[in-house]
N, C-alpha and C positions, 0 to 999 in steps of 0.2 A: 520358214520353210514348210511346215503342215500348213498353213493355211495357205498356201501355190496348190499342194496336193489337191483340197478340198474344193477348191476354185476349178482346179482340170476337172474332177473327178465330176464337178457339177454340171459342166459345161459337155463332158463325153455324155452325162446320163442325157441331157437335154436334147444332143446332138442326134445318139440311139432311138430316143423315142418320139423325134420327128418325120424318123423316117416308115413307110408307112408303102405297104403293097396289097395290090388290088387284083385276083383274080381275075380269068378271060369274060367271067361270066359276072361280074360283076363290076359297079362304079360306085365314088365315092362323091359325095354332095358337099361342097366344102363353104361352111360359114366362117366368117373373118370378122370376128368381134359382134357377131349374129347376124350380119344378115349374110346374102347366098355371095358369093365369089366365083365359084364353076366346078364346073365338074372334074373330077381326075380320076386316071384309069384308064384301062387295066397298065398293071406292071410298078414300076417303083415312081413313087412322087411325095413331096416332103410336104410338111405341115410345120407352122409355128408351134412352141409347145408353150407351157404355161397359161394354156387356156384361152389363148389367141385366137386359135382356126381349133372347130370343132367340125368334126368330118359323118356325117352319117351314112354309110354302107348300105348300099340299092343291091339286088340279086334281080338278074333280069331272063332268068331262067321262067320260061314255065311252071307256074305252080296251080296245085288240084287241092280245091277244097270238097268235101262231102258236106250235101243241105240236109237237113233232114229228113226224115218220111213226112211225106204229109197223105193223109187221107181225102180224100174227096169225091162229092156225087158227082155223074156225069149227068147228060138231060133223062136220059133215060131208067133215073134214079137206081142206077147200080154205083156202090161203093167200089171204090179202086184205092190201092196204094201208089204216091209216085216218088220214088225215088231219082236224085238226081247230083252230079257232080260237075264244079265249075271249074273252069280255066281261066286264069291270065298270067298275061305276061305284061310286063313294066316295060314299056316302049321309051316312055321321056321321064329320067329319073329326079330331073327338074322338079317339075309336076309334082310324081308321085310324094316326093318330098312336103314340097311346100304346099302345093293344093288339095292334097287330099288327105282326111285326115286322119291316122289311123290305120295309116298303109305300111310305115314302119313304127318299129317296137322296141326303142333301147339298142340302136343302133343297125338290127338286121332285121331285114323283112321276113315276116311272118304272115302264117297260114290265113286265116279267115281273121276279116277285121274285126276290131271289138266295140259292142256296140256301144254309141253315144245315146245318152240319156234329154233326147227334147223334151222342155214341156211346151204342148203348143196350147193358147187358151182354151177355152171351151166355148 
């Protein structure tokens, strides 16, 4: 009889944590034993648990990164500062996912990408 309990008990945890909701502003990228399977979202949609389907969360909100100052001459050798601030938005979260790299972070998208380390020869 305890082990019927432990059997349910495993089967309700498994059940709970398959299920899985996606804000208006937001989509989920769903790999199926790694590779891509489709998209889901917004609202409620289930996933395999036990490491089956692994879901990476896209925000497809407008976001604003700050560059830094940079300094610079103009032709007429006057020093100027320029400051400046970017925009995007994540249009195909396909893509952003799998093509680009560095665009999500441990599940949700973040600010400004990180940068990757080339070596190109010389």
């Amino acid at each position: 009889m305890p082990i019927l309990f432990v059997i349910i008990a495993v089967l309700l945890g498994a059940l709970i944590s398959s299920i899985r909701i996606a804000k208006e502003y937001e989509r989920g990228v769903l790999f199926r034993l790694g590779r891509f399977s489709g998209i889901r979202g917004p609202g409620l949609y289930f996933v395999f648990p036990f490491g089956i389907d692994h879901v990476v969360t896209v925000e497809l909100r407008i976001r604003t990164v700050s560059a830094e100052q940079q300094e610079t001459i103009t032709r007429d050798s006057v020093t100027i500062k320029v400051n400046a601030v970017l925009w995007y938005k994540i249009v195909d979260p396909e893509k952003a996912v799998i093509a680009v790299g560095g665009c999500v972070r441990g599940g949700v998208s973040t600010g400004p990408y990180e940068p990757t380390q080339h070596h190109r020869p010389a």
